[in-house]
FIDOTI-289254 format. One record per residue (C-alpha): residue in one letter; residue number from 1; x, y, z. Coordinates in nm, 4 decimals, always signed. Example, Ala and Ser with C-alpha at 12.3 -4.5 7.8 and 13.67 -1.06 7.14 Angstrom:
R   aa     i         xx         yy         zz
R    a     1    +1.2300    -0.4500    +0.7800
R    s     2    +1.3670    -0.1060    +0.7140
***
This chain:
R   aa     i         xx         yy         zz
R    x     1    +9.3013   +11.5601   +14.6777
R    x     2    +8.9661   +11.3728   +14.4982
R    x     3    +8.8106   +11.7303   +14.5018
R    x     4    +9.1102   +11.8321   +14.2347
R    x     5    +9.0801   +11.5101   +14.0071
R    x     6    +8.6721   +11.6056   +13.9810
R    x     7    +8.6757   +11.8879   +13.7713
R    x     8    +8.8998   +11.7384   +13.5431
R    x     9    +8.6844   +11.4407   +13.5054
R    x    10    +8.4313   +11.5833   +13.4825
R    x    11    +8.5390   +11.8223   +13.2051
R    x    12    +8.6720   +11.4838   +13.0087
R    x    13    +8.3298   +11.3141   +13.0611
R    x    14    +8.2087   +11.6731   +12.8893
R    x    15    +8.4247   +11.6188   +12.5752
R    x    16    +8.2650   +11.5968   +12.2369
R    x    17    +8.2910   +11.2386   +12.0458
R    x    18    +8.4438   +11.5065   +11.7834
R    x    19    +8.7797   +11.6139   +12.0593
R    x    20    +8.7783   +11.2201   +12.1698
R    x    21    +8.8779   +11.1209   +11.8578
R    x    22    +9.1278   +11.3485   +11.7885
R    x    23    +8.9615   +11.6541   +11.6036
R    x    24    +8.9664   +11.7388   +11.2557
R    x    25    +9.2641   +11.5209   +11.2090
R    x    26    +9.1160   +11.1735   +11.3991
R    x    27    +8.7706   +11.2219   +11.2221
R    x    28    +8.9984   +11.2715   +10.8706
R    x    29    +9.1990   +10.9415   +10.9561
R    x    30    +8.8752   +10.8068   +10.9877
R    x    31    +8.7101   +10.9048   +10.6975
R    x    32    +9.0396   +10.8177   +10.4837
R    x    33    +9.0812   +10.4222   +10.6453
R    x    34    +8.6781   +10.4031   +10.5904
R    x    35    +8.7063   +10.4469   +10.2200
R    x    36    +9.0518   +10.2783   +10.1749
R    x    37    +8.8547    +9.9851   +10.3262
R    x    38    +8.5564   +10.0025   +10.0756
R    x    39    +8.8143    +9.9586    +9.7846
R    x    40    +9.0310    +9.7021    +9.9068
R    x    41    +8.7838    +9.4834   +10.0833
R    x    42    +8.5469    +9.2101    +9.8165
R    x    43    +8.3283    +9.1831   +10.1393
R    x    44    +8.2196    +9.5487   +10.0568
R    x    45    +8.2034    +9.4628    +9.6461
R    x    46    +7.8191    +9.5623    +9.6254
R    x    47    +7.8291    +9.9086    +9.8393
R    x    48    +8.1579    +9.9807    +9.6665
R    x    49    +7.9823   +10.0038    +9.3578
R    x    50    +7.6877   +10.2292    +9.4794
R    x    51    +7.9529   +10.4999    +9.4759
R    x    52    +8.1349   +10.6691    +9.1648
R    x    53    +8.4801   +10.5588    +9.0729
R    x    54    +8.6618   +10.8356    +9.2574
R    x    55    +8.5543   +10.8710    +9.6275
R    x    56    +8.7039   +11.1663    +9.7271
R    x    57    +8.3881   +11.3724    +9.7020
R    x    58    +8.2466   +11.0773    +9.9030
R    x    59    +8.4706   +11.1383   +10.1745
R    x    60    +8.4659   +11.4981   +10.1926
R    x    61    +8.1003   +11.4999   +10.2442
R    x    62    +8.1343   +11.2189   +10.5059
R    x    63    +8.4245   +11.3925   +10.7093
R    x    64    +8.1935   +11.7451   +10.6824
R    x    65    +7.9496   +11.5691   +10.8457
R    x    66    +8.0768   +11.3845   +11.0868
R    x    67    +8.2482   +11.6700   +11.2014
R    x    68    +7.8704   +11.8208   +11.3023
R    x    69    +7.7577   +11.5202   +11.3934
R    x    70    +8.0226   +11.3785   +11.6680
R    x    71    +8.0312   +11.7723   +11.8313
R    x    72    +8.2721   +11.9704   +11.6174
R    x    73    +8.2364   +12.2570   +11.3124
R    x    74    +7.9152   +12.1858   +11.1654
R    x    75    +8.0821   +12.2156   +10.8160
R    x    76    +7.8549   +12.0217   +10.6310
R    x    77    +7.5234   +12.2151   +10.7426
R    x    78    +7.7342   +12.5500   +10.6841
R    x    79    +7.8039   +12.4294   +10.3278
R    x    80    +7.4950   +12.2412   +10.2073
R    x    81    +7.2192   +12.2850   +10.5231
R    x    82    +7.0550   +11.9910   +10.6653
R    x    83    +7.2300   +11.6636   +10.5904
R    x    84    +6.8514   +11.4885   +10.5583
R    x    85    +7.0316   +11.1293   +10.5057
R    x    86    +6.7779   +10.9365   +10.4087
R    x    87    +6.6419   +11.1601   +10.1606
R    x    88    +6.9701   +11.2086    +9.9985
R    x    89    +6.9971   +10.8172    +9.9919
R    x    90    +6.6319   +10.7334    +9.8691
R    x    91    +6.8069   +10.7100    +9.4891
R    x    92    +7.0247   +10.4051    +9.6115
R    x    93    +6.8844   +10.0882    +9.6802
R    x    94    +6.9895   +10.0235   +10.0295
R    x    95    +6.9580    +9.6868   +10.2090
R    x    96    +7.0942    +9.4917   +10.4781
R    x    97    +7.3750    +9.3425   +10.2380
R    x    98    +7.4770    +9.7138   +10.1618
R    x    99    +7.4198    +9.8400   +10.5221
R    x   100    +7.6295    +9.5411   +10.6172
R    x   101    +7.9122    +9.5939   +10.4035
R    x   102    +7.8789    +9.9360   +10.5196
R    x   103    +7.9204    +9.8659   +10.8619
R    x   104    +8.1746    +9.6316   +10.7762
R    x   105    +8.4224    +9.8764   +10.6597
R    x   106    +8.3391   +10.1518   +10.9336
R    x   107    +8.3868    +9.8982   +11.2083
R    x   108    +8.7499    +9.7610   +11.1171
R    x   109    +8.7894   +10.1400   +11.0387
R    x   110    +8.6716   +10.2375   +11.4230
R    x   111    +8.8690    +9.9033   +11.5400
R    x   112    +9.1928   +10.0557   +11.3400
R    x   113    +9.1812   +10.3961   +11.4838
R    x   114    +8.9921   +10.4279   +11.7788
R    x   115    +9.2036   +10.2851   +12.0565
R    x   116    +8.9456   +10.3851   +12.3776
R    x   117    +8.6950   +10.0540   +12.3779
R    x   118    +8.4036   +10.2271   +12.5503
R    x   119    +8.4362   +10.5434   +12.2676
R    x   120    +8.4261   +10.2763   +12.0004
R    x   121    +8.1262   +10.0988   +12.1682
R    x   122    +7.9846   +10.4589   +12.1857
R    x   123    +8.0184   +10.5526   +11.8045
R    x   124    +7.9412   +10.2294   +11.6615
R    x   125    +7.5844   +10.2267   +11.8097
R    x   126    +7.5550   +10.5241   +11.6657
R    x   127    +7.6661   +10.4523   +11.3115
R    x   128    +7.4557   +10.1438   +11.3621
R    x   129    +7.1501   +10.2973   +11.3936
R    x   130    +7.2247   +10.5376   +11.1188
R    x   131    +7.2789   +10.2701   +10.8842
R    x   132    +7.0158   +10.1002   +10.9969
R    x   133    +6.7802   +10.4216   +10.9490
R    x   134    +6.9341   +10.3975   +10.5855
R    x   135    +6.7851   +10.0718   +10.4775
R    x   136    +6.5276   +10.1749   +10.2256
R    x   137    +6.4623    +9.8164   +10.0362
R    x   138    +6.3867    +9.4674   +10.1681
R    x   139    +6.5882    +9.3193    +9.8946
R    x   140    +6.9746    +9.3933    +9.8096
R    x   141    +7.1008    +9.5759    +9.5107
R    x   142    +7.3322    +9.2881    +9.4013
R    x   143    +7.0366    +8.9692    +9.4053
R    x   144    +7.0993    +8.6417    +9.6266
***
């Protein structure tokens, strides 16, 4: 009998981060609580602002790239090539108050809707070194 539960977890330890957390619709849900987050929350007041008034363009570039980027339809490379993130973010004056408030809203966002521990663990390392990768100023945008 172990020789029939292998394969099958072995093909779930071969999932993408993209099928873990529910496809097109999990990484939309997301996406949607993310930016829901970023309005509602004054802890995120100063990377709120970075953006324009309406965020849905906002989150349709995030969801296209996340998509790539956790495993599934690269839609954001198909639609605008390489996502170069930090060169698309050199115009904003990120520090570690904006990465923070950024991080802020992703992680009750991952807490919200991401019910397996060790998958949440798994993406918010990653979105912590992308944020981190982000920082492009010692000082914040908003002054101290």
């Amino acid at each position: 009998m172990p020789a029939a539960t292998e394969p099958a977890a072995q093909a779930a330890s071969q999932r993408s981060v993209y099928e873990r957390l529910g496809g097109a619709e999990g990484v939309a849900m997301l996406v949607a609580r993310f930016y829901r987050l970023m309005d509602e929350l004054p802890e995120a007041y100063r990377v709120r602002r970075m953006h324009p008034e309406s965020l849905a363009g906002s989150a349709d570039s995030l969801f296209k790239f996340l998509s790539g980027w956790f495993g599934g339809p690269p839609l954001y490379v198909a639609e605008r090539g390489h996502p170069r993130l930090r060169m698309r973010h050199l115009p904003y004056a990120i520090g570690r108050v904006e990465r923070d408030e950024w991080l802020l809203c992703m992680r009750q966002a991952l807490a919200e809707q991401v019910h397996d521990g060790a998958l949440r663990a798994l993406v918010d390392r990653a979105f912590t070194e992308m944020a981190d990768h982000m920082v492009n100023t010692v000082a914040s945008t908003g002054g101290q």
